[in-house]
C-alpha positions as CSV (number, residue, x, y, z in Angstrom):
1,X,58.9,-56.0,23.9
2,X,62.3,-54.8,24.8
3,X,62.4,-53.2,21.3
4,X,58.8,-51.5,22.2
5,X,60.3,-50.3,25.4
6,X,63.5,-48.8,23.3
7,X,61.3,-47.1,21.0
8,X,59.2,-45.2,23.5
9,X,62.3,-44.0,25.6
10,X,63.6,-42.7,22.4
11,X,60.0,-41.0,21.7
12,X,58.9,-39.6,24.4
13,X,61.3,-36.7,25.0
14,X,60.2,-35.5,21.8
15,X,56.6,-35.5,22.7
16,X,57.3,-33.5,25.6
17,X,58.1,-30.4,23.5
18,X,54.8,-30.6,21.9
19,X,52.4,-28.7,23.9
20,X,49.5,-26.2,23.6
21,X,50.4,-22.5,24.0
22,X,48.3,-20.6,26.9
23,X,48.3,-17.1,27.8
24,X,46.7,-15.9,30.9
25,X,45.0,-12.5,30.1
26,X,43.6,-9.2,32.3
27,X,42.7,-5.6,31.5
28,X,44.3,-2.4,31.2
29,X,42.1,-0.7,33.5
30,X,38.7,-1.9,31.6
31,X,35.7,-2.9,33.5
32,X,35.0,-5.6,30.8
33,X,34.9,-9.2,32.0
34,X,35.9,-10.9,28.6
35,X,39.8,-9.0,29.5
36,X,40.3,-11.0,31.9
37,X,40.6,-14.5,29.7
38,X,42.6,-17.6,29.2
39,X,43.7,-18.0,25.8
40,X,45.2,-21.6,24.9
41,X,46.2,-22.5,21.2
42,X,45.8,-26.3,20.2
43,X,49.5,-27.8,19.2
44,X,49.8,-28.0,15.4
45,X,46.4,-26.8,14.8
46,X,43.9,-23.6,13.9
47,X,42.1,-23.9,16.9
48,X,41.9,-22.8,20.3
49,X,39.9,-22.3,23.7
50,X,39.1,-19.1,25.4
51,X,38.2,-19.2,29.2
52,X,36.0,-16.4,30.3
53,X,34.2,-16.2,33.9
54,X,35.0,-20.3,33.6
55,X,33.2,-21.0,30.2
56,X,35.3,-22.5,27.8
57,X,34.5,-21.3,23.9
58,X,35.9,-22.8,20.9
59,X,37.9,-20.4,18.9
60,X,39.6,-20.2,15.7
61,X,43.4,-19.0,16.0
62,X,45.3,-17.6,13.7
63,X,48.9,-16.2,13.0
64,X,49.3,-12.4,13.4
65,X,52.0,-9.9,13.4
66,X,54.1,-11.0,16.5
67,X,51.7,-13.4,17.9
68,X,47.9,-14.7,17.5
69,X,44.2,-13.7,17.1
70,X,41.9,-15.6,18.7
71,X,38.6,-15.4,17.0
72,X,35.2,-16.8,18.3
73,X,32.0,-16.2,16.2
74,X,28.6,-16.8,18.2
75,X,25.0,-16.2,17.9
76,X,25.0,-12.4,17.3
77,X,28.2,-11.6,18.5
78,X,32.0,-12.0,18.1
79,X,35.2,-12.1,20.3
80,X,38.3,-11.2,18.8
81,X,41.7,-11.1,20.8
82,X,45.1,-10.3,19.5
83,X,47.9,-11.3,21.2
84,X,51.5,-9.7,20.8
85,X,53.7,-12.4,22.8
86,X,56.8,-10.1,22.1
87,X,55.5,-7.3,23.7
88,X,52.5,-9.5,26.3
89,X,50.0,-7.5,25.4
90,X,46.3,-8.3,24.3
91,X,44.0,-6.2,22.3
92,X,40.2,-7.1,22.7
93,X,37.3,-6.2,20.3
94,X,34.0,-7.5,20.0
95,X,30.9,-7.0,18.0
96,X,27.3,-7.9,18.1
97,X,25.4,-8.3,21.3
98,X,28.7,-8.4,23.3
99,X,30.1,-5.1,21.9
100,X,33.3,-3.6,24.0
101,X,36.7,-3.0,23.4
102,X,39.6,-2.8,25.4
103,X,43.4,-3.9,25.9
104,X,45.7,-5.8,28.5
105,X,48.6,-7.5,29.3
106,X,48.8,-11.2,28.1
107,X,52.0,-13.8,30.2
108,X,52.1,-16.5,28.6
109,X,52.0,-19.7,30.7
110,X,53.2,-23.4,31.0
111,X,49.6,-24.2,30.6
């Protein structure tokens, strides 16, 4: 037991530094409700969440030039949003039945 208790005190400062990445996203002056969105990336994995008017949709995430896309494909439409974390800003496209455009600014968050 004393060994178990040694082990986790050694562990679990490193577990702290594991943690999903969020960004909290609005508009550039667009009227489109998806801008304004919470983007969290899943630690160690290709997936994510995106948090529009408080539905949560699964998303796909992947690396891009200076950040990440978040990609969500639904019934007849698409969400696709790519964030710069150097520069905090998001671009916004979709297709389909939800078809807009747009950019913002994206801060990134402690979650």
């Amino acid at each position: 037991m004393k060994h178990l208790v040694c082990l986790l005190a050694v562990l679990a400062p490193t577990a702290t530094f594991a943690a999903d990445r969020t960004f909290e996203c609005v508009p550039n002056g667009s009227k489109l409700p998806e801008l304004t969105a919470r983007l969290v990336k899943f630690d160690g994995q290709d997936k994510g969440q995106i948090t529009v008017d408080g539905a949560d949709i699964e998303a796909a995430v992947y690396g891009s030039l200076g950040g990440f896309n978040f990609l969500h494909i639904g019934s007849g439409y698409t969400y696709s949003y790519d964030v710069n974390i150097e520069a905090g800003t998001v671009k916004y496209s979709a297709s389909g039945s939800k078809n807009g455009f747009g950019n913002g600014t994206c801060t990134e968050t402690s979650g």
